[in-house]
TORKOL-4160 file (C-alpha; in steps of 0.2 Angstrom, whole numbers, padded with zeros to 4 digits, m for minus):
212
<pt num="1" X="0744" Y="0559" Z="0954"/>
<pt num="2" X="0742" Y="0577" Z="0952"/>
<pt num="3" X="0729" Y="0589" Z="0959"/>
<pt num="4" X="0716" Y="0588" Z="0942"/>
<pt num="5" X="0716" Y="0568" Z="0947"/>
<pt num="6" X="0714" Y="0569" Z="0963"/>
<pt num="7" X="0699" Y="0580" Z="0963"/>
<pt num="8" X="0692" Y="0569" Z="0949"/>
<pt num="9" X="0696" Y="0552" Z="0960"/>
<pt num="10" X="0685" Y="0562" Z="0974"/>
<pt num="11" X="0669" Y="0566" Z="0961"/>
<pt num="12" X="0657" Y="0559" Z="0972"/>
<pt num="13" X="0662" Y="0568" Z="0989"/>
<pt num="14" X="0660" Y="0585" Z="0996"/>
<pt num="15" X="0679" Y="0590" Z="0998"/>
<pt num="16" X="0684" Y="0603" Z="1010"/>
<pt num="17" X="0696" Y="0618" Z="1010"/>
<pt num="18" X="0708" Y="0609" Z="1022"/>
<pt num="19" X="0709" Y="0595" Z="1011"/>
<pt num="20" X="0713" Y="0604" Z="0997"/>
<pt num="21" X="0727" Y="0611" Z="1006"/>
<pt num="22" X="0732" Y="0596" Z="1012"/>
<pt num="23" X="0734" Y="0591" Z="0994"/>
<pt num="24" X="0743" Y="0608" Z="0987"/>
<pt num="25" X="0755" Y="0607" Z="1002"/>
<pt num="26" X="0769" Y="0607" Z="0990"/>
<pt num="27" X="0762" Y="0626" Z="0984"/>
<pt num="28" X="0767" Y="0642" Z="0989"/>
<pt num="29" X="0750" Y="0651" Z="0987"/>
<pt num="30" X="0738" Y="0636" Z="0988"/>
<pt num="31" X="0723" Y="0649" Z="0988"/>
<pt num="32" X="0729" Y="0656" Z="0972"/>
<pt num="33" X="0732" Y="0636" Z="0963"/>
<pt num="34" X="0713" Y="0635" Z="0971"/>
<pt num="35" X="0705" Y="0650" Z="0962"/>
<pt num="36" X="0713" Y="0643" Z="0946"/>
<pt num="37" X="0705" Y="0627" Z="0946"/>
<pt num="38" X="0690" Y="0636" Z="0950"/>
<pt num="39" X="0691" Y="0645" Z="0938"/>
<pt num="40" X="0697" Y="0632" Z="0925"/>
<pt num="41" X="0680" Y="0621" Z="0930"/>
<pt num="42" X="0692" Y="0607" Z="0940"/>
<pt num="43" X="0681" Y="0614" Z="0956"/>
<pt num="44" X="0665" Y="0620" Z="0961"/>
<pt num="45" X="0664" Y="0632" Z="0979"/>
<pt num="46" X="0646" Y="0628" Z="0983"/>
<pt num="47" X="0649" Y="0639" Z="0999"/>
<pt num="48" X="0664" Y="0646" Z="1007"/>
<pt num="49" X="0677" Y="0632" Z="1011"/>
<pt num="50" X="0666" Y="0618" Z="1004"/>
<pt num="51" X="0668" Y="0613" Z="0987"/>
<pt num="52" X="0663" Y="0599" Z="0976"/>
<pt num="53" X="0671" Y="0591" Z="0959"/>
<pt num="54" X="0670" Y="0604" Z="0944"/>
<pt num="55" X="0661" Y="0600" Z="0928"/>
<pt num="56" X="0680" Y="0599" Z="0921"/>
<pt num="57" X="0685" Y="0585" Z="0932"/>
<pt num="58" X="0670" Y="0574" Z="0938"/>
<pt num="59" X="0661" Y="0559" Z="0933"/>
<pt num="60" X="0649" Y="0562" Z="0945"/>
<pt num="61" X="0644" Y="0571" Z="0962"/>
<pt num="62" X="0637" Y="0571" Z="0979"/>
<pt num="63" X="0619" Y="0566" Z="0981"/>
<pt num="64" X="0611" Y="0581" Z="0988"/>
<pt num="65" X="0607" Y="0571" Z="1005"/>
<pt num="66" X="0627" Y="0567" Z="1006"/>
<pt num="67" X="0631" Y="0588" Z="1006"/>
<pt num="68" X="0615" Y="0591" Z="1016"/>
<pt num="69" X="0625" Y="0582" Z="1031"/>
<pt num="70" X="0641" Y="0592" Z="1028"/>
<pt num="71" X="0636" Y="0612" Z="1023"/>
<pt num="72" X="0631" Y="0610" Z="1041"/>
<pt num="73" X="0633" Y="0597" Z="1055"/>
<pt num="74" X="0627" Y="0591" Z="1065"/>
<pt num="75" X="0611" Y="0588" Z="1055"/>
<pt num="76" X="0600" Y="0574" Z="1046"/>
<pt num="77" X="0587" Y="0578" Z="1031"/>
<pt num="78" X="0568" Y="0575" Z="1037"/>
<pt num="79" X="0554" Y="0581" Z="1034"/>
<pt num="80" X="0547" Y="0585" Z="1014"/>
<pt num="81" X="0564" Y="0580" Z="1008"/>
<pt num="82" X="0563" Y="0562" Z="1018"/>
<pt num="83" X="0545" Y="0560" Z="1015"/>
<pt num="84" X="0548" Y="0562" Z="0998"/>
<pt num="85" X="0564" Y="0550" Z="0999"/>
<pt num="86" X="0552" Y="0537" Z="1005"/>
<pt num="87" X="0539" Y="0541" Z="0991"/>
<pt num="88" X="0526" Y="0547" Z="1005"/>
<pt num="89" X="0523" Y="0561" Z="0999"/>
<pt num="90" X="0519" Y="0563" Z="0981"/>
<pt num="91" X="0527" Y="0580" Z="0977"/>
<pt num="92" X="0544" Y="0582" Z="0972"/>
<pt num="93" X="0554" Y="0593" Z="0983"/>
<pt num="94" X="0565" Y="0604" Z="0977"/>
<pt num="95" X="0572" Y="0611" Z="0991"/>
<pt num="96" X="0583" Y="0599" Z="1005"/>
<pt num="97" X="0578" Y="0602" Z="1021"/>
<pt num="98" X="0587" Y="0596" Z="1036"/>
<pt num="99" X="0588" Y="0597" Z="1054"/>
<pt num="100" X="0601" Y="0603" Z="1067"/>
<pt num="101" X="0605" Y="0607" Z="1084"/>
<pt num="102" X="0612" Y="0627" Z="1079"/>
<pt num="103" X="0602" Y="0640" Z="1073"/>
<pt num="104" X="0591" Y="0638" Z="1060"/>
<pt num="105" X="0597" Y="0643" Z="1042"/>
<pt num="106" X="0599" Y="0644" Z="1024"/>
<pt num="107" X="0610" Y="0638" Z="1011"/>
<pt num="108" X="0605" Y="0645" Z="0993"/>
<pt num="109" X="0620" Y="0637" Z="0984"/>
<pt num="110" X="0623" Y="0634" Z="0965"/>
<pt num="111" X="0617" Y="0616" Z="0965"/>
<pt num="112" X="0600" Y="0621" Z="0975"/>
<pt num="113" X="0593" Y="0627" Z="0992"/>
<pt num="114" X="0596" Y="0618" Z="1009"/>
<pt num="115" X="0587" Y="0623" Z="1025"/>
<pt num="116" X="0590" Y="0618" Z="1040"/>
<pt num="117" X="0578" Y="0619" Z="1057"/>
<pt num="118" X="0583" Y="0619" Z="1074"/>
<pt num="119" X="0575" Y="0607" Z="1083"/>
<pt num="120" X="0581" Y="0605" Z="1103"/>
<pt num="121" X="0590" Y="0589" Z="1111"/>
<pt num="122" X="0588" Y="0575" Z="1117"/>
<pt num="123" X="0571" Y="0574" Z="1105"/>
<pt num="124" X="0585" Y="0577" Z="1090"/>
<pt num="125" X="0593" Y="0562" Z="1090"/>
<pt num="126" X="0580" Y="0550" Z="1092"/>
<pt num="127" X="0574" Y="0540" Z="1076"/>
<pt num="128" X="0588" Y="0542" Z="1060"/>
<pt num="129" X="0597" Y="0530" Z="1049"/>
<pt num="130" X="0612" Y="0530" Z="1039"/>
<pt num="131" X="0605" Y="0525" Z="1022"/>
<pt num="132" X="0616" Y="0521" Z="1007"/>
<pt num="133" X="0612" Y="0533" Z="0994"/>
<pt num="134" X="0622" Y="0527" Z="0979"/>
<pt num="135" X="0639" Y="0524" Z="0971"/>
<pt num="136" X="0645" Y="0520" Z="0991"/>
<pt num="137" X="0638" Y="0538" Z="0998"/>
<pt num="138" X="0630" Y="0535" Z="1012"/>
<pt num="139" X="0618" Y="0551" Z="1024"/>
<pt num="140" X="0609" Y="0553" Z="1040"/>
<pt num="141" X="0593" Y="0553" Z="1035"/>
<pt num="142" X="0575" Y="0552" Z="1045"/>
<pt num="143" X="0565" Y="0538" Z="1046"/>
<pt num="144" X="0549" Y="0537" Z="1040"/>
<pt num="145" X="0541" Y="0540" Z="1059"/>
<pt num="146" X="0554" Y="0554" Z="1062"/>
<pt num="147" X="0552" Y="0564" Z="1045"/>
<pt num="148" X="0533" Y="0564" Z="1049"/>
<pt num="149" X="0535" Y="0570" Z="1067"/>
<pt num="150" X="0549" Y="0583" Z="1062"/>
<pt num="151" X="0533" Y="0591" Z="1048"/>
<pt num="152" X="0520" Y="0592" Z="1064"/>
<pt num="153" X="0533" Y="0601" Z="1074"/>
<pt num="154" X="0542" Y="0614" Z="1063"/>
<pt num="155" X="0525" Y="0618" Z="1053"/>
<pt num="156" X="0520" Y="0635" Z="1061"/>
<pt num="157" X="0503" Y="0634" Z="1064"/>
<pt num="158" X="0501" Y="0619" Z="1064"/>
<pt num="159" X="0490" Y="0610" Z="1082"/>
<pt num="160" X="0481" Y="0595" Z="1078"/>
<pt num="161" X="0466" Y="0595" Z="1093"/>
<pt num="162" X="0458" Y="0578" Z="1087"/>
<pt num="163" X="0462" Y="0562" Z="1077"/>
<pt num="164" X="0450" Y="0568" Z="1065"/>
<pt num="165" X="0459" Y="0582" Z="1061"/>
<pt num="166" X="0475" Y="0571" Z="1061"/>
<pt num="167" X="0469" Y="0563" Z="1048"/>
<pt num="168" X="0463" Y="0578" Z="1035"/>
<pt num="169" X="0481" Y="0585" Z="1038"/>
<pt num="170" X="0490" Y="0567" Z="1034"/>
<pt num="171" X="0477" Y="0561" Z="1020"/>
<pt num="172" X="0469" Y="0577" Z="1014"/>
<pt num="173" X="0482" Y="0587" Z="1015"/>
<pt num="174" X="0500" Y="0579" Z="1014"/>
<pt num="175" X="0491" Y="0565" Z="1004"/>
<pt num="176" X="0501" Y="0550" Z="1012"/>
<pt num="177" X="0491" Y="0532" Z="1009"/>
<pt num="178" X="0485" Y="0526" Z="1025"/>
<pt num="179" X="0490" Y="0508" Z="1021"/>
<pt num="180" X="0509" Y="0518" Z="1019"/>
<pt num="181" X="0503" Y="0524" Z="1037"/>
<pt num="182" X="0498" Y="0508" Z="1047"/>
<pt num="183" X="0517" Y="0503" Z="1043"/>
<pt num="184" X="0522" Y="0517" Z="1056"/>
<pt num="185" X="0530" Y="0511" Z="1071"/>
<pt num="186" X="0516" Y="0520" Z="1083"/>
<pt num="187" X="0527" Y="0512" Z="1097"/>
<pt num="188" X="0543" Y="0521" Z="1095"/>
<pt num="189" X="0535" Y="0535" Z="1091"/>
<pt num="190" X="0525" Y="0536" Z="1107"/>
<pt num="191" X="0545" Y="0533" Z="1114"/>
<pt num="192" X="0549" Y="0551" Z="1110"/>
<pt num="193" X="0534" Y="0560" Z="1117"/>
<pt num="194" X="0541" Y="0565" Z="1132"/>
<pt num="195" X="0556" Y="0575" Z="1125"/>
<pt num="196" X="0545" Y="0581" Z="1109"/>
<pt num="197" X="0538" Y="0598" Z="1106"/>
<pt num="198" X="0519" Y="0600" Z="1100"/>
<pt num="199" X="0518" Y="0584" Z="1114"/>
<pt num="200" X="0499" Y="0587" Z="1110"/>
<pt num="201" X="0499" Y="0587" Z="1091"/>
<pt num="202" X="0510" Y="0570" Z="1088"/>
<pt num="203" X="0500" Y="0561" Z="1102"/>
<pt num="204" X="0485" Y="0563" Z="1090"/>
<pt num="205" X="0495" Y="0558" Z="1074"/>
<pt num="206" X="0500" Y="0542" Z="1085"/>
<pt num="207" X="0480" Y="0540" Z="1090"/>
<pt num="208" X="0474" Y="0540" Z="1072"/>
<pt num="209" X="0489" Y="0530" Z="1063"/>
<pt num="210" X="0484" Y="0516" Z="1075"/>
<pt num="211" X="0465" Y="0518" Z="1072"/>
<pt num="212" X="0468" Y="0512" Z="1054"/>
């Protein structure tokens, strides 16, 4: 199979610079054979080192959740992106924003713009699942409960002093459905207070989704 093949057989994964070396181990100047297929439209660089299928050689490509996890790990998408994911939200989001242990960043790449947020551990780990996207392509994403708490805490801003005012940022604001909201799993949320920035501002969002 030669190298046009086996990017194509890869369409649906974000391919890396050290597998495409593994896979032109038989050139002299790889770099050079990568710029060709580059060039050609056999690849696409969507950052430095990171590379997807070109428009040449794919039948498809990465969902956008799927490169999300890889432009930079660790991390898992939440907040807008996952809400909307879970059709919580009813804007479409056009940016994918995700959340990691580094430094907060910024990714404006050819296929779209991914954020990512710090957020500190152990709080970071607490509530995500591996969800299969489509054609096998699986991603860490959020649940529900996480995506919502990750919006409270990296809005700037944002303190919610009363369940009342919960409720005019969840409903008014975000517009979620509250029948979407009593399916909230209050419990496991009130499991990550004691590790969760803005302790304050969650403990009202738990207050009112259990008044419904």
């Amino acid at each position: 199979m030669d190298i046009n093949q086996t990017i194509a057989k890869y369409s649906n994964q974000p391919i890396t610079h050290q597998l495409l070396k593994s896979w032109l181990k038989g050139y002299k100047r790889p770099n050079d054979k990568i710029n060709a297929l580059k060039s050609e439209g056999i690849l696409e660089s969507i950052k430095k080192g990171f590379y997807i299928a070109g428009p040449k050689a794919r039948s498809g490509r990465p969902e956008n959740a799927l490169l999300a996890n890889h432009l930079l790990g660790p991390s898992y998408v939440s907040i807008d992106t996952a809400l909307s994911y879970y059709g919580l939200i009813p804007e479409r989001v056009y940016t994918i924003t995700s959340m990691t242990t580094k430094a907060s960043r910024e990714f404006s790449t050819p296929i779209g713009l991914f954020t990512y947020v710090h957020l500190p551990l152990p709080y970071y780990s607490f509530g995500l699942n591996m969800v299969e996207l489509s054609n096998e392509q699986f991603a860490i994403i959020a649940t529900p409960e996480k995506a919502l708490c990750d919006k409270i805490i990296s809005t700037s801003g944002l303190i919610l002093r009363s369940a009342s005012y919960a409720r005019n940022y969840l409903v008014n604001d975000l517009r979620m459905e509250e029948d979407a909201l009593k399916e909230f799993n209050t419990k496991m949320m009130n499991g990550w207070l004691s590790d969760a920035p803005k302790r304050g501002s969650l403990q009202m969002i738990i207050k009112m989704i259990n008044s419904l």
